[in-house]
DRENPA-505922 format. One line per 3 residues: number of its first residue (from 0); their letters; for each residue x, y, z of N, C-alpha, C. Coordinates in Angstrom, 2 decimals, always signed. Layout:
NUM	A	X Y Z X Y Z X Y Z ~ ... $
***
This chain:
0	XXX	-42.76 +22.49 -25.35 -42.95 +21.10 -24.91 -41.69 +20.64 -24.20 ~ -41.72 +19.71 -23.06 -40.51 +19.32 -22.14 -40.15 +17.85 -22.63 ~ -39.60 +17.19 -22.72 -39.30 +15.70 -23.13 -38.43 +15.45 -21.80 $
3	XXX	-39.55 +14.52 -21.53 -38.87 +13.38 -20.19 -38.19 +12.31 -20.62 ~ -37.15 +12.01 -20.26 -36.65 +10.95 -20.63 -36.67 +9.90 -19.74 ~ -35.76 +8.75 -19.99 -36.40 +7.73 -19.12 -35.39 +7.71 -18.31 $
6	XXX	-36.16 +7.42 -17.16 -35.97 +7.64 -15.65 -34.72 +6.33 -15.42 ~ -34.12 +7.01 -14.46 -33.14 +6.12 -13.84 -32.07 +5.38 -14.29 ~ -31.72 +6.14 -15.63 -30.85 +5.55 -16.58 -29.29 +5.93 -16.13 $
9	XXX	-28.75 +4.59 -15.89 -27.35 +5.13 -15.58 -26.71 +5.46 -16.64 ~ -25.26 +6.84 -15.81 -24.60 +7.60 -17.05 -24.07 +6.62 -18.31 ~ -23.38 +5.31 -17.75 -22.91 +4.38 -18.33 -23.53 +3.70 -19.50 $
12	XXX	-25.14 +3.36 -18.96 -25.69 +2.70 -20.39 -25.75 +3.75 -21.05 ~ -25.93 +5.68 -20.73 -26.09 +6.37 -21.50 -25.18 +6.41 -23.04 ~ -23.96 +6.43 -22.22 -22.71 +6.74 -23.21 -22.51 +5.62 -23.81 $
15	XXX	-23.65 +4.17 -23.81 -23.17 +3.07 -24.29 -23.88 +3.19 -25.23 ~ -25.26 +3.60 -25.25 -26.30 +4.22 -26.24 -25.68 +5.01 -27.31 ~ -24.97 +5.73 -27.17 -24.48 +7.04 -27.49 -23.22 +6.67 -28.49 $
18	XXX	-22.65 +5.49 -28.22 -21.18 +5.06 -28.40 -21.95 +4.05 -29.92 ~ -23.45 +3.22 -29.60 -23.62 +2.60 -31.16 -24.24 +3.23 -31.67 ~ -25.06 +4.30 -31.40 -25.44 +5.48 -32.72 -24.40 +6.15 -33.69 $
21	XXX	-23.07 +6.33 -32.69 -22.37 +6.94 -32.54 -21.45 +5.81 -34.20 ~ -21.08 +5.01 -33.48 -20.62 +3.56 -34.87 -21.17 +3.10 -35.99 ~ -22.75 +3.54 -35.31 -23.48 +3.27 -36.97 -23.40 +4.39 -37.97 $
24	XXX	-23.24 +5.46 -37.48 -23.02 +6.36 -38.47 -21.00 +6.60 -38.68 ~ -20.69 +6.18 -38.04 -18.52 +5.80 -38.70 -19.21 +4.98 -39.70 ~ -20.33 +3.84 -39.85 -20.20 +2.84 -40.65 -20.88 +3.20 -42.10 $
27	XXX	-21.86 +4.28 -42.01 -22.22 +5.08 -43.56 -21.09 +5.75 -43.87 ~ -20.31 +6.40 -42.88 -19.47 +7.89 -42.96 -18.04 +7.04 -43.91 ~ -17.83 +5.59 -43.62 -16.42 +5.08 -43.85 -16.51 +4.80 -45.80 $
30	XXX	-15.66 +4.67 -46.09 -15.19 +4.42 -47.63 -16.30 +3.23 -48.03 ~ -16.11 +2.07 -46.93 -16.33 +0.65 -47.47 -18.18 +0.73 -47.53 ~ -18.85 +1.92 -46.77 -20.38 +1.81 -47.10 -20.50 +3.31 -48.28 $
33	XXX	-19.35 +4.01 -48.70 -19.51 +4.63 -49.51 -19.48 +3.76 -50.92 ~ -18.77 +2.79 -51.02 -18.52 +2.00 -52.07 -19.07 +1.07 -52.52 ~ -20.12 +0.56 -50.84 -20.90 -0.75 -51.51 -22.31 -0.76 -51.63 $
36	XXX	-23.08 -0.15 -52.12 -24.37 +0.17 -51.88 -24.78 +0.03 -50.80 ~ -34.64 -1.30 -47.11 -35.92 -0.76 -48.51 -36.04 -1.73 -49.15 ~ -37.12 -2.23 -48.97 -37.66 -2.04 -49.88 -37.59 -2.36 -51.03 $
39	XXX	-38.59 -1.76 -51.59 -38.33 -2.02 -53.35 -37.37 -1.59 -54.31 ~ -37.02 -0.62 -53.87 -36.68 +0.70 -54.58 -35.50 +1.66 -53.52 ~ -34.38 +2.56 -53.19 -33.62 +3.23 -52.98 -34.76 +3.85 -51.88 $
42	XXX	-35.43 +4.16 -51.50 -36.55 +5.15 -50.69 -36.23 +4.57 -48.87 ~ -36.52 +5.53 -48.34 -36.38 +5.72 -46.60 -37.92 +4.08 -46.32 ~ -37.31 +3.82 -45.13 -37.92 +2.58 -44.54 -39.28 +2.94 -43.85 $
45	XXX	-38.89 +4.12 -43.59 -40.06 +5.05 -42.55 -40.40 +3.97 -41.26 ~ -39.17 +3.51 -40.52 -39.50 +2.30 -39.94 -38.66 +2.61 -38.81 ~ -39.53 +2.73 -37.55 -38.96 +3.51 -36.20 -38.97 +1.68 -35.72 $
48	XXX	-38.00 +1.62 -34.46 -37.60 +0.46 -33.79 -38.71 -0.13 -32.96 ~ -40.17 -0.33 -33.46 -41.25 -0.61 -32.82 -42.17 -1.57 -33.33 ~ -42.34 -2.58 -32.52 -43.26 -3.61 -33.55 -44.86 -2.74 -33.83 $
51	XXX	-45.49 -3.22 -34.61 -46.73 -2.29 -35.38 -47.68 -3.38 -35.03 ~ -48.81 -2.80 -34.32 -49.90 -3.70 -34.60 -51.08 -3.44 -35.85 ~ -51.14 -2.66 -36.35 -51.42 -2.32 -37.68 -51.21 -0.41 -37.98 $
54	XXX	-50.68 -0.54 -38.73 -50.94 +1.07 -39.40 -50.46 +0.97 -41.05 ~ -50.84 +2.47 -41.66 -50.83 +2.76 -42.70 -49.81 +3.92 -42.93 ~ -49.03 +4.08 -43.74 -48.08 +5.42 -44.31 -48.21 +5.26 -45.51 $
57	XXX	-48.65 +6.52 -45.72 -48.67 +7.31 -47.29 -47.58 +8.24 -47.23 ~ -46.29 +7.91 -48.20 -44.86 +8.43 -47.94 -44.74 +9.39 -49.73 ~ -43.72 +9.95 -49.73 -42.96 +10.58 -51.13 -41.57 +10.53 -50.21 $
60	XXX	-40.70 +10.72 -51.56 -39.36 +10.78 -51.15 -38.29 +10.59 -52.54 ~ -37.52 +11.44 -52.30 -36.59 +11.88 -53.54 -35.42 +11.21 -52.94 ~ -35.04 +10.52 -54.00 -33.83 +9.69 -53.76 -33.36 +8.52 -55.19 $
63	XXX	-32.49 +8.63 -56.35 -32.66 +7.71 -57.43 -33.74 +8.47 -58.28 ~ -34.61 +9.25 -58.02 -35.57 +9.71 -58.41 -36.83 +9.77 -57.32 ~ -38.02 +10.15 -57.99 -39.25 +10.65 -57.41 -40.31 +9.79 -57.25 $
66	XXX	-39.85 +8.98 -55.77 -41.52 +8.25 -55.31 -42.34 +8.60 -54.37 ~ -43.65 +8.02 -54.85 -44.95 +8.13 -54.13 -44.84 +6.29 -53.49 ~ -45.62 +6.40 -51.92 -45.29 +4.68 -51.49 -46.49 +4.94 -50.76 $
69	XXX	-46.66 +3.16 -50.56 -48.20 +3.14 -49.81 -47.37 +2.22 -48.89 ~ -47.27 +1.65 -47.56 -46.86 +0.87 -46.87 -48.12 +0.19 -45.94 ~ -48.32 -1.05 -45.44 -49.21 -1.58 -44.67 -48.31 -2.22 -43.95 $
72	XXX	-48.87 -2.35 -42.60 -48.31 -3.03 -41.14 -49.15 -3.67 -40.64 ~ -48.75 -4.95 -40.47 -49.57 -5.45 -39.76 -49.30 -6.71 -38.53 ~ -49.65 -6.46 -37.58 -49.10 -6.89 -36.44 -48.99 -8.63 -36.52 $
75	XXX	-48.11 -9.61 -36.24 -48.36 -11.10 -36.32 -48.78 -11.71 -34.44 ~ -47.75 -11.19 -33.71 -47.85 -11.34 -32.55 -47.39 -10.05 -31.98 ~ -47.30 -10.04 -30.13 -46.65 -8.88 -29.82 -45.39 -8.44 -29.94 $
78	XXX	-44.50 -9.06 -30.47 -43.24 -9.52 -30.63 -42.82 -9.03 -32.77 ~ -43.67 -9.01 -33.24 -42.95 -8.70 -34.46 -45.14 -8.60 -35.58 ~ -44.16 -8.28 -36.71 -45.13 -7.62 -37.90 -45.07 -8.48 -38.76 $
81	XXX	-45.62 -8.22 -40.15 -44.99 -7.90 -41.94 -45.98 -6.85 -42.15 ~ -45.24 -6.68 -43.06 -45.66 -5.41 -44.14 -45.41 -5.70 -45.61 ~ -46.13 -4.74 -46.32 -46.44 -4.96 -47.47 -46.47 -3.31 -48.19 $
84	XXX	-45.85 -2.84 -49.16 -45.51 -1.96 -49.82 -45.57 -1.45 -51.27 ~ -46.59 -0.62 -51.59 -46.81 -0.26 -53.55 -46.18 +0.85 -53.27 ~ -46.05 +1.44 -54.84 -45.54 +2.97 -55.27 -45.00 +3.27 -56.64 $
87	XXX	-44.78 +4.37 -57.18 -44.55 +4.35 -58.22 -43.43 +5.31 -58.27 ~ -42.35 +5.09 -58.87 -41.13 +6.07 -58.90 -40.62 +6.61 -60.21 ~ -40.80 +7.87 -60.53 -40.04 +8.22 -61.92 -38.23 +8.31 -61.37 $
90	XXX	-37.77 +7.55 -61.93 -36.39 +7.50 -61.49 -35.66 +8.12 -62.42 ~ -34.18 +8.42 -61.50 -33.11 +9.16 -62.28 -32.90 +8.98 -63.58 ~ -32.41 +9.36 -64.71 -31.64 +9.34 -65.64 -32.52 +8.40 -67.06 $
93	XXX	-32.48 +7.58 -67.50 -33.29 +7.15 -68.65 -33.96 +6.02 -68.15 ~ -34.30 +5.46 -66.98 -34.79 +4.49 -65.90 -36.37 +5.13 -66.68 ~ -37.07 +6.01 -66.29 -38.48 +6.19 -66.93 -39.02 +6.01 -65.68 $
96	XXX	-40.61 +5.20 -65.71 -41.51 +5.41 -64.57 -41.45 +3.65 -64.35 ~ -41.04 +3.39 -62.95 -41.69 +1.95 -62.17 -42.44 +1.88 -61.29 ~ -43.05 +0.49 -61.59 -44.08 +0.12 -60.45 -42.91 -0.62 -59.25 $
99	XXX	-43.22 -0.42 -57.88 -42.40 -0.77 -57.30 -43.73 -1.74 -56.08 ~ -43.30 -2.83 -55.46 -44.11 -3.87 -54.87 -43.01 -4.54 -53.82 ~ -43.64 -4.94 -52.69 -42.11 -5.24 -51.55 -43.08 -5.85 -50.50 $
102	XXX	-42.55 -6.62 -49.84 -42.76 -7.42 -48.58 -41.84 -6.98 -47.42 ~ -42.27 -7.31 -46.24 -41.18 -7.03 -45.19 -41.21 -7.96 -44.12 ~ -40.63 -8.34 -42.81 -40.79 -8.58 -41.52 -39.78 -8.15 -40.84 $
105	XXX	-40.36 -8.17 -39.32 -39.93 -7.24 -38.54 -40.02 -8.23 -36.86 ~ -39.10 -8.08 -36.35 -39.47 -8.70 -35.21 -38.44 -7.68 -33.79 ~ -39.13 -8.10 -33.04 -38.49 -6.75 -31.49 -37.39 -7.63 -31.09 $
108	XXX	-36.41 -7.02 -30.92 -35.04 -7.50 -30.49 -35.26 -7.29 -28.97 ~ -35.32 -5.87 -29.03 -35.10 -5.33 -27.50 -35.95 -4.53 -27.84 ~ -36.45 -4.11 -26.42 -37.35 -2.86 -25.69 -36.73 -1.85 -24.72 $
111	XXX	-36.77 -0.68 -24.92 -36.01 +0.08 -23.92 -36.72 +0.07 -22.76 ~ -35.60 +0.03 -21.84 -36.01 +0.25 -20.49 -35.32 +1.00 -19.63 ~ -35.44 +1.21 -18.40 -34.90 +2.13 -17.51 -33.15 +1.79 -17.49 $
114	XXX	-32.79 +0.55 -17.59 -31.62 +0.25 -17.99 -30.90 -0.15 -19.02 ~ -31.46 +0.23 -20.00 -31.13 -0.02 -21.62 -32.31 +0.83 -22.52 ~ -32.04 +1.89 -22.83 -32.40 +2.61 -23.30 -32.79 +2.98 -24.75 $
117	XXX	-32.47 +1.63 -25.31 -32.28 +1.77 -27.04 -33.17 +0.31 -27.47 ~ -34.38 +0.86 -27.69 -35.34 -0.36 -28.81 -34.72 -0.95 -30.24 ~ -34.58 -2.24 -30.38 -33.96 -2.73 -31.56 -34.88 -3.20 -32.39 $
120	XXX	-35.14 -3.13 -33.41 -36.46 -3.97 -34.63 -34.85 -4.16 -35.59 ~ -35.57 -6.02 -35.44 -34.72 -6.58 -36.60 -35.90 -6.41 -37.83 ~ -35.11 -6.34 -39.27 -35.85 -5.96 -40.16 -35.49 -6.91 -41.51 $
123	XXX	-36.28 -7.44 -42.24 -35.93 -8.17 -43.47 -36.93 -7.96 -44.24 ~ -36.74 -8.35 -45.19 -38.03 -8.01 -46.82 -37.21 -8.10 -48.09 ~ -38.40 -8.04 -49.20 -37.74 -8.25 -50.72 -38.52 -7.25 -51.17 $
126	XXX	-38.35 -6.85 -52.19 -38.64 -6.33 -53.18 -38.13 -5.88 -54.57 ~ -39.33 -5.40 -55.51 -39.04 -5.44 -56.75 -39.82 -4.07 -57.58 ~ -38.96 -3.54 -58.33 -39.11 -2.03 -59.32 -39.31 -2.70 -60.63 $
129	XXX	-40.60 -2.46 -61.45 -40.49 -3.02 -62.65 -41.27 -1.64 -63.61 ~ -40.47 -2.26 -64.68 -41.51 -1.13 -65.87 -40.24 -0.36 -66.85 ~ -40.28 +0.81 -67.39 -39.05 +1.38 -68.24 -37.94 +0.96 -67.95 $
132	XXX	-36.86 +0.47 -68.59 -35.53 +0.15 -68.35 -35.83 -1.16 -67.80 ~ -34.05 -1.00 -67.28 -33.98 -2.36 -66.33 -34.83 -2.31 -65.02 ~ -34.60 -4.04 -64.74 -35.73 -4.07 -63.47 -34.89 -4.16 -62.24 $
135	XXX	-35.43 -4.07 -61.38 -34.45 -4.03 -59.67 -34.99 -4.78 -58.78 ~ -34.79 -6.27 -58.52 -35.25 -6.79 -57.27 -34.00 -6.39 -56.07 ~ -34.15 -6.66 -54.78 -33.96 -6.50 -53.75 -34.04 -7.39 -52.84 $
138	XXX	-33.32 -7.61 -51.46 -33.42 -8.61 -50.43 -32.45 -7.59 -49.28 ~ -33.49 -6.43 -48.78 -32.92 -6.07 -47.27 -32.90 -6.53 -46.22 ~ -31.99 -6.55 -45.20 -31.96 -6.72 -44.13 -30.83 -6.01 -43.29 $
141	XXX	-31.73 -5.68 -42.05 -31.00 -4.32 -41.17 -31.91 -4.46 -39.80 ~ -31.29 -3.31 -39.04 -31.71 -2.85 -37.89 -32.03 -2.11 -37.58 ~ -33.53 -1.83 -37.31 -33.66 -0.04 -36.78 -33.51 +0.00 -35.58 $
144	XXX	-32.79 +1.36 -35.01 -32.19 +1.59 -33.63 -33.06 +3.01 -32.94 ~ -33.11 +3.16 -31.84 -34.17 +4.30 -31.39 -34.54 +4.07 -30.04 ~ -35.23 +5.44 -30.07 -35.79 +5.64 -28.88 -37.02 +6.33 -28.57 $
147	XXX	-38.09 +5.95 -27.85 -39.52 +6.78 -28.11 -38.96 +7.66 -26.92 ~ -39.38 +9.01 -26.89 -39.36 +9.72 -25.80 -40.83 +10.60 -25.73 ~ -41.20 +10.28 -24.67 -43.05 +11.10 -24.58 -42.63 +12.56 -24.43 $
150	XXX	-43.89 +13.37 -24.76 -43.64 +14.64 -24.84 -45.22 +15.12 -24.39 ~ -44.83 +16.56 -23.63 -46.32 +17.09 -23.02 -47.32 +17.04 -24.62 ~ -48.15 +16.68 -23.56 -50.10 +16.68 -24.07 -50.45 +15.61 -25.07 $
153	XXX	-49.62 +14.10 -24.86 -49.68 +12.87 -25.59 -48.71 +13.05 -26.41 ~ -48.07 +13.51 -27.08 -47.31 +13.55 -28.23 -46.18 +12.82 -27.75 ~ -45.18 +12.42 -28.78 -44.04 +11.49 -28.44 -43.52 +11.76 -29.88 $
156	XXX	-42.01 +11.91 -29.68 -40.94 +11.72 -30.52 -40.26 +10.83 -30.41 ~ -39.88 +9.73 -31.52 -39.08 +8.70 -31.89 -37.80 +8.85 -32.67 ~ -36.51 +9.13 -32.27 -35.66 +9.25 -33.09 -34.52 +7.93 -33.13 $
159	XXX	-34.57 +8.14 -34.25 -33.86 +6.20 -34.69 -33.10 +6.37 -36.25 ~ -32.12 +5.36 -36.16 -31.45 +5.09 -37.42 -31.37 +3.40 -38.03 ~ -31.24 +3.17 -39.02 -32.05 +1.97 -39.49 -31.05 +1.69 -40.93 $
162	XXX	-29.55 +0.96 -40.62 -28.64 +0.46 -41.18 -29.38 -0.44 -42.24 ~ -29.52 -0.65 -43.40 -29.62 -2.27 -43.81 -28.71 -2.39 -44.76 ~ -28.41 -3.90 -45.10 -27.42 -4.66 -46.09 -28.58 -5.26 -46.89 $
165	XXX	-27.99 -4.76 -48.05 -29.22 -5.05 -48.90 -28.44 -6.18 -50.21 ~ -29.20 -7.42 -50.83 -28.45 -7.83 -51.80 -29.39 -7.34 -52.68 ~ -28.94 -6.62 -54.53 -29.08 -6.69 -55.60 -29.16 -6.41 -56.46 $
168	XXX	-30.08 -7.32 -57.19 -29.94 -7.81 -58.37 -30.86 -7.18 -59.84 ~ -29.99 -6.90 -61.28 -30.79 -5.74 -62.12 -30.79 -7.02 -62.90 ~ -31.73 -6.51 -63.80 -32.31 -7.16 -64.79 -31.98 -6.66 -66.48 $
171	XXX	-32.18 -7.40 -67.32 -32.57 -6.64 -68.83 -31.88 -5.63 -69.23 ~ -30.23 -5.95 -68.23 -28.88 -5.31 -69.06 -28.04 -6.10 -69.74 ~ -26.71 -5.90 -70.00 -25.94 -6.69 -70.33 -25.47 -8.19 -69.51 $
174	XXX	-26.15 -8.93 -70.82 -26.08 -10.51 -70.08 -24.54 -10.83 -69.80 ~ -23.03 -10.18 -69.81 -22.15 -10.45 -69.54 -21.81 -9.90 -68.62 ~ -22.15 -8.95 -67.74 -21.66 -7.97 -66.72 -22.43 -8.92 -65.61 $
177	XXX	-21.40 -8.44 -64.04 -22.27 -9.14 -63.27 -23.45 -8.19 -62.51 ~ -24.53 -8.71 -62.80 -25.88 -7.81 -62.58 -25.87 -7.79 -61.20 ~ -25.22 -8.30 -60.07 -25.54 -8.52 -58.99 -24.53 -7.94 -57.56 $
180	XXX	-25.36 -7.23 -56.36 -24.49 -6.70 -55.99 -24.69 -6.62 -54.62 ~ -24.09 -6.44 -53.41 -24.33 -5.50 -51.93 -23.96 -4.84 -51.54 ~ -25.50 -4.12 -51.44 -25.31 -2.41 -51.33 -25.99 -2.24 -49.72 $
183	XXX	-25.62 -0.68 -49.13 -26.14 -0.41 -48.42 -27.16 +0.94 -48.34 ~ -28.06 +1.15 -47.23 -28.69 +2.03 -47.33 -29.25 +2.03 -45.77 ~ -29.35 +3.88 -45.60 -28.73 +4.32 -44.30 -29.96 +5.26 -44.09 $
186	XXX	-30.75 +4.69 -43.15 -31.61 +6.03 -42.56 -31.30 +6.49 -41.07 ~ -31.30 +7.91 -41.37 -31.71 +8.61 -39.88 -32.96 +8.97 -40.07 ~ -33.13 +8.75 -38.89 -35.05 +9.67 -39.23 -35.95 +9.67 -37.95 $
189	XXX	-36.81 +10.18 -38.16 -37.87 +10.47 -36.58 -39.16 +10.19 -37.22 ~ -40.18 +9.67 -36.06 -41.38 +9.41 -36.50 -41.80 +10.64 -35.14 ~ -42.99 +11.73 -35.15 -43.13 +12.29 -34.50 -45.09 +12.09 -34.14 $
192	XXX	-45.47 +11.74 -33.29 -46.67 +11.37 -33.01 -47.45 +12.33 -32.54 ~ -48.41 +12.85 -33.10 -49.18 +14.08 -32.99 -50.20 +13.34 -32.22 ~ -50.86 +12.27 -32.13 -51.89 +11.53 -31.02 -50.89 +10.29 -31.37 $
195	XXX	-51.70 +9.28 -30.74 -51.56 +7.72 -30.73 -52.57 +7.66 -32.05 ~ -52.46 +8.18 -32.85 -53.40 +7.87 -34.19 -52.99 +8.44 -35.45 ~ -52.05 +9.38 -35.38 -51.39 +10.15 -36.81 -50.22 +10.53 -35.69 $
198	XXX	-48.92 +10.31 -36.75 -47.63 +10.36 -36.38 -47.08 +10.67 -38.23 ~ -46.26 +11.78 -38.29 -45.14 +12.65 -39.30 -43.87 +11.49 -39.21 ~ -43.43 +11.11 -40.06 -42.18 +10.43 -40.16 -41.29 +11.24 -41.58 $
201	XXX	-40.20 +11.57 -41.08 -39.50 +11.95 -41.59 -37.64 +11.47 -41.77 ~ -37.44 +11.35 -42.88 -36.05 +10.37 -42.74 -35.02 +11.00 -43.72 ~ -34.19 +11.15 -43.90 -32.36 +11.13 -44.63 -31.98 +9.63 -45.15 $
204	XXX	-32.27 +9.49 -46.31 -31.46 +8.07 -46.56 -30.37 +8.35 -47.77 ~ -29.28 +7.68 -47.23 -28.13 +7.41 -47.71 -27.79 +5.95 -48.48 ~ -28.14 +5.83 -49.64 -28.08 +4.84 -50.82 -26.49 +4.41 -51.46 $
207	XXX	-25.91 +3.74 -51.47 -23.92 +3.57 -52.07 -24.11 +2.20 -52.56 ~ -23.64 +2.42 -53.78 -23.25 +1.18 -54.71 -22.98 +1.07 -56.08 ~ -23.31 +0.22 -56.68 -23.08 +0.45 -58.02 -24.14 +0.30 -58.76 $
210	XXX	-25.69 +0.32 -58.46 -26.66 +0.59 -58.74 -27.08 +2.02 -58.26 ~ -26.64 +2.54 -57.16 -27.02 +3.85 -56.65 -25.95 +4.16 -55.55 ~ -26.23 +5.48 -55.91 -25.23 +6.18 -55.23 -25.59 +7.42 -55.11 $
213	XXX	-26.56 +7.69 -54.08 -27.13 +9.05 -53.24 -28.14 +8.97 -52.41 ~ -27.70 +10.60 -52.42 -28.83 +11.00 -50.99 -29.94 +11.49 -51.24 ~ -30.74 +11.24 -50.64 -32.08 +11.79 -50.44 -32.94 +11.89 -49.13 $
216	XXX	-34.19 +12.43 -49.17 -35.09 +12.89 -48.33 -36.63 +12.00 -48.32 ~ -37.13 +11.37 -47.24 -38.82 +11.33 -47.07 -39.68 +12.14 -46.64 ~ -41.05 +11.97 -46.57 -41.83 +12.47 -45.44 -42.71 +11.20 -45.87 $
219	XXX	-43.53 +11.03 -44.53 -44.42 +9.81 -45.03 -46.02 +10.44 -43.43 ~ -46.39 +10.28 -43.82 -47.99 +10.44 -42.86 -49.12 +8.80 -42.34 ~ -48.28 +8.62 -41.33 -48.83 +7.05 -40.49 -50.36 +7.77 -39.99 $
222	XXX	-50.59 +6.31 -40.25 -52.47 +6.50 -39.46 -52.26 +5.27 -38.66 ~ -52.63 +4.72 -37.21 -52.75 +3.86 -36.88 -54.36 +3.61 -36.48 ~ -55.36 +3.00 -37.51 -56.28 +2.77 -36.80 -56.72 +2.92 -35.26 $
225	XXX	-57.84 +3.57 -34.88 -58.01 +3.87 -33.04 -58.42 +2.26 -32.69 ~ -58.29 +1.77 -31.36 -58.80 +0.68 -30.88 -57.58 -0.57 -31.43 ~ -56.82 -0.23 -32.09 -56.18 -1.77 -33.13 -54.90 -1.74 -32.09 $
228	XXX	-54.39 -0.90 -31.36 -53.12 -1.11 -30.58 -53.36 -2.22 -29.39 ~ -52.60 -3.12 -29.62 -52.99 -4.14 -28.22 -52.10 -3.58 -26.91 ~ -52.77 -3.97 -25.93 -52.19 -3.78 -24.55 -50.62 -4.33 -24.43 $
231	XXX	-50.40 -5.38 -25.14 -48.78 -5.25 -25.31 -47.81 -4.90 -25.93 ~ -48.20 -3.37 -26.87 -47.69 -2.96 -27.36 -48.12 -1.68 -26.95 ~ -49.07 -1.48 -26.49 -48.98 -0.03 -25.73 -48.13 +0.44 -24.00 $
234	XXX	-47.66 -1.41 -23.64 -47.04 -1.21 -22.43 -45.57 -1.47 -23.63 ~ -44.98 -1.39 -24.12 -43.77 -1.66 -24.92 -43.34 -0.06 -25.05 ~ -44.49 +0.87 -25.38 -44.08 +2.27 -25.91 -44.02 +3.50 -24.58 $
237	X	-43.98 +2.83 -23.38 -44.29 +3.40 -22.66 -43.24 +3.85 -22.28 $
***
């Protein structure tokens, strides 16, 4: 398969592209996102820099422990989403099994184009892990960064990274400690589109804080309903 890229891009925005992929990862790689700490739960966003007019991912992913996730998308305007997120995670260490439940929104910053080459989705949501042990709400917010590039016979690869600052907060430990915290969590990852109707997403997330502190792996399997893509979001991916 050949991957065209987009046409007419000067060297300059290239290496400018190149220069904040390039910073967002100094900014996992540095001490201060090793030290300070999605969703509900520690798990990959599975969330390429593209507003959604509806789809579905059925994800797993080891990270804190072992979840299964259901995610829904659903388009508000052409311009941005929410989503909505179940799953269940047997987590690390004496944590046991949670139900995990999460909200999201999403809105298009930027769209790549022949002279700016890098799609931005601003990203926010809450969520919450409940059940054995303590409980874990959440309040992310981040940026996924990327780029769709088409590939022979419909297919298209999306490769993107998706910073967020996340605040929080545990539950049903010690009422004198402070339960509360900001952490970060770091995906690289690709969504790879086998039609305009099933697309492989696959991600690396990097978790730091004092609730968590590691790495792990996704895979997640998107369906986008046929017919549900609107015309301004199919001229957006172009």
């Amino acid at each position: 398969m050949s991957v065209r890229p987009p046409s007419s891009v000067p060297a300059s925005r290239r290496r400018g592209g190149v220069a904040v992929l390039a910073a967002l990862a100094a900014l996992v790689a540095s001490p201060a996102a090793r030290t300070a700490a999605a969703q509900s739960w520690f798990t990959p966003s599975f969330q390429p820099p593209q507003v959604s007019t509806r789809d579905f991912t059925l994800g797993v992913s080891a990270n804190a422990g072992t979840a299964a996730l259901f995610q829904w998308r659903e388009g508000i305007d052409a311009n941005s989403h929410f989503g909505l997120e179940g799953g269940l995670v047997d987590s690390d260490g004496s944590g046991g099994t949670k139900l995990l439940v999460g909200g999201s929104y999403a809105y298009q910053l930027t769209r790549a184009t022949a002279d700016q080459p890098l799609a931005l989705l601003f990203t926010a949501g809450a969520g919450l892990a409940v059940g054995d042990g303590p409980d874990l709400f959440r309040i992310p917010v981040g940026v996924s960064v990327g780029h769709r590039f088409a590939l022979d016979g419909g297919m298209a690869i999306t490769p993107y990274v998706h910073p967020r600052l996340s605040l929080d907060l545990v539950t049903g430990v010690d009422d004198d400690a402070d339960n509360t915290d900001l952490s970060i969590d770091f995906d690289i990852g690709a969504s790879f589109e086998i039609t305009r109707q099933l697309a492989l997403r696959g991600s690396l997330v990097v978790s730091g804080g004092r609730f968590s502190d590691d790495v792990g792996f996704g895979l997640g399997l998107t369906i986008t309903p046929q017919g549900l893509r609107s015309a301004g979001l199919r001229t957006a991916r172009r």
